[in-house]
C-alpha positions in Angstrom: 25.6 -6.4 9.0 23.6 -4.0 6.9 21.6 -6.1 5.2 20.0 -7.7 8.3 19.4 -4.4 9.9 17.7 -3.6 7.0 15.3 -7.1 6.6 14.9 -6.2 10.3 13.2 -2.8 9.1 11.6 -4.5 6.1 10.2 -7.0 8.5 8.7 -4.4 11.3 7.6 -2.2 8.8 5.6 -5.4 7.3 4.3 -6.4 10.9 3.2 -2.8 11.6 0.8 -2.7 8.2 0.2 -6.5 8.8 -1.2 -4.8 12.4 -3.0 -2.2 11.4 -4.8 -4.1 8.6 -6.0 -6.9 11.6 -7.3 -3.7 13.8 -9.1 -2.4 10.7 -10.4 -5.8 9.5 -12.3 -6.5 13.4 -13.9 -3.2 13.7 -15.5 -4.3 9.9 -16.7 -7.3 11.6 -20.6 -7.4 11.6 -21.8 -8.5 14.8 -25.6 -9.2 13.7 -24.2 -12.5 12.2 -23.0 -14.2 15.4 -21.3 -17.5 13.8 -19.4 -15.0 11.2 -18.1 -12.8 14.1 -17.0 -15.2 15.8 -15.2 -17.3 12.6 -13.8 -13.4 11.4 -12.3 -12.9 15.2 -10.8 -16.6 15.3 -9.1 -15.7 12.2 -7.8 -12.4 13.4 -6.4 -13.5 16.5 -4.6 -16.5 14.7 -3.1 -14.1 12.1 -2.4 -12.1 15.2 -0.3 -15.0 17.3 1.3 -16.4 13.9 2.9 -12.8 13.5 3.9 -12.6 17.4 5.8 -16.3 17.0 7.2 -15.2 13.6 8.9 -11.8 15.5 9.5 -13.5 18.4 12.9 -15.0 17.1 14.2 -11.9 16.4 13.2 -10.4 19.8 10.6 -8.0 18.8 7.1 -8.0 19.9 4.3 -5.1 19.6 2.8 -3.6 22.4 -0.3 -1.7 22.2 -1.5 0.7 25.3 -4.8 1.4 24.6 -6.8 1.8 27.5 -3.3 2.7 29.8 -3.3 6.3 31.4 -1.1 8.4 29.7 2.0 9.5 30.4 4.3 11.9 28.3 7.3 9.2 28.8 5.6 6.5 26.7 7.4 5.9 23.5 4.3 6.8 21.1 3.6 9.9 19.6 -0.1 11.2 21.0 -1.4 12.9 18.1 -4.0 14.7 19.8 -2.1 16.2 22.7 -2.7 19.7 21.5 -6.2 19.1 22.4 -6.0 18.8 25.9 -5.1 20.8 29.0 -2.2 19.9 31.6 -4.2 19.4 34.0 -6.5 16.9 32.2 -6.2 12.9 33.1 -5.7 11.3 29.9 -6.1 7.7 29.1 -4.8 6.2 25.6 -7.8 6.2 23.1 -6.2 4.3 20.6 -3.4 2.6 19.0 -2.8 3.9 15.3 0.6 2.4 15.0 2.3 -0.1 18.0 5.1 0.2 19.4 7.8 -2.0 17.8 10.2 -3.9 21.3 13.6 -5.4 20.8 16.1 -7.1 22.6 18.0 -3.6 23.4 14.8 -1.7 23.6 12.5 0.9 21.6 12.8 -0.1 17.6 10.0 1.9 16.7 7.9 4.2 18.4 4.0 3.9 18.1 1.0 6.5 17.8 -1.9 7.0 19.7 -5.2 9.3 20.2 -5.8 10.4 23.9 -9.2 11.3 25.6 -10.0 12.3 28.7 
């Protein structure tokens, strides 16, 4: 039973980077050359689906909030929250790790940057 809890970790820990590298790879996309953009994104989002369908046996999946009021319940670390007041209204900024769902829950908790 070790071992596959610890492919299981191998394999997350390889999805979040394999994440992260996708997010950083489309905000390098240059939008002056239309027909590049749009081959770069098609990539991306195939990459994207082909790690989904490759977790999805195992019943994990990542979830991303960005955009998503905040709340102090969510399971990702806001590294900013010092920033802000209690009685801001914060919305999540950005993803900088997701949030790793399994079958029985949490896996792996994500990390964000807020703004009001």
């Amino acid at each position: 039973m070790k071992e596959s809890v610890d492919t299981e970790d191998l394999l997350i820990n390889l999805a979040v980077e394999s994440w992260r590298l996708c997010r950083m790879f489309q905000r390098s996309i240059d939008a002056s050359d239309i027909r590049a953009a749009g081959r770069q994104s098609n990539q991306i989002r195939y990459f994207q689906r082909k790690l989904d369908d490759s977790l999805a046996p195992l019943g994990l999946r990542l979830v991303t909030l960005d955009g998503q009021p905040y709340d102090v319940g969510m399971a990702a670390t806001a590294l900013n929250a010092a920033d802000f007041g209690p009685e801001d209204t914060l919305y999540v900024d950005q993803m900088m790790e997701p949030i790793v769902m399994g079958p029985d829950g949490v896996r792996r908790t994500g990390t964000m940057m807020l703004r009001n």
